[in-house]
N, C-alpha and C positions, 0 to 999 in steps of 0.2 A: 615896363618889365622886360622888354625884349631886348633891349640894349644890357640889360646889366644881365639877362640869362646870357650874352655870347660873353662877357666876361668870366659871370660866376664859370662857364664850363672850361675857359682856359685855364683857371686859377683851381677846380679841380683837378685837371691833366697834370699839374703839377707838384699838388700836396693831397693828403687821405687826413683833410680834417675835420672833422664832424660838420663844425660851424659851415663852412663852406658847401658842403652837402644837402646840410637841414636849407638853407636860402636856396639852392635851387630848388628844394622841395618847395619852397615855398610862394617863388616865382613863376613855378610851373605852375602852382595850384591856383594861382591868382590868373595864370590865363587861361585857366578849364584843363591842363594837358592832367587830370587827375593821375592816369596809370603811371605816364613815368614820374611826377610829383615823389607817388610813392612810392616807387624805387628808390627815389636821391631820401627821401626819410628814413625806411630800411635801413641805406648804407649809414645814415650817421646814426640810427641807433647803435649799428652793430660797429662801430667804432668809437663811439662813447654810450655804452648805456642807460646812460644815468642824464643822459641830454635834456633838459627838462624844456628846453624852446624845442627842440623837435618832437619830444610826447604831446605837446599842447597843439603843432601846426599839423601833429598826424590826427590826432584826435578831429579836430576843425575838418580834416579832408574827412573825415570820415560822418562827421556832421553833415559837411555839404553834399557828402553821396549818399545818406538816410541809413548810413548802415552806425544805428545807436549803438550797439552791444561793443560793436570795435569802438565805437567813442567813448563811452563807459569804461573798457580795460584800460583807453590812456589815460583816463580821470581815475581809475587806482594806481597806475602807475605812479600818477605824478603826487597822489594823496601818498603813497608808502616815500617818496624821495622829498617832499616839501610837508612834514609832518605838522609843522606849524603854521603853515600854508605859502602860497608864495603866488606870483604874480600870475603867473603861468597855469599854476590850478583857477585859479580866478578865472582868467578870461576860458579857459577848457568851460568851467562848469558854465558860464554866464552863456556861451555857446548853446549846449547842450542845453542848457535851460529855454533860450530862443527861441530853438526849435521844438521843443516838446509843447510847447506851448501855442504854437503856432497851429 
């Protein structure tokens, strides 16, 4: 993960596209840096809204930090944008399900 985190942030320095964002969010999360993780998901929310791999990998951080209720808004989130479902509501709820269960 730490070889592709000094890429993903040269490759942000140079474009504002969600995709690129949501993976740092996502490589940050995968080495524990939770806080700024969820910064770089922020930003590609609020660059594409409708980002349904970054609702799912915020939801997830929010899983692995015990805070359910923010996991839950991204599991409506992604229920109001994948109405018939999709892959990404999937692994959110299978997440949240995980751990409730645990």
């Amino acid at each position: 993960y730490k070889g592709a985190l000094a890429d993903l942030r040269d490759l942000a320095q140079d474009t504002q596209q969600a995709d690129v964002y949501n993976l740092l969010g996502f490589t940050l999360r995968k080495t524990g840096d939770y806080q700024t993780s969820l910064t770089y998901y922020t930003k590609a929310l609020e660059l594409k809204p409708d980002h349904k791999a970054a609702h799912e990998y915020l939801g997830e951080l929010y899983v692995e930090t015990g805070d359910m209720a923010k996991a839950n808004e991204q599991r409506a989130s992604l229920e109001k944008l994948c109405p018939s479902g999709c892959e990404e509501l999937s692994d959110l709820k299978q997440a949240i399900d995980t751990k409730v269960t645990k």
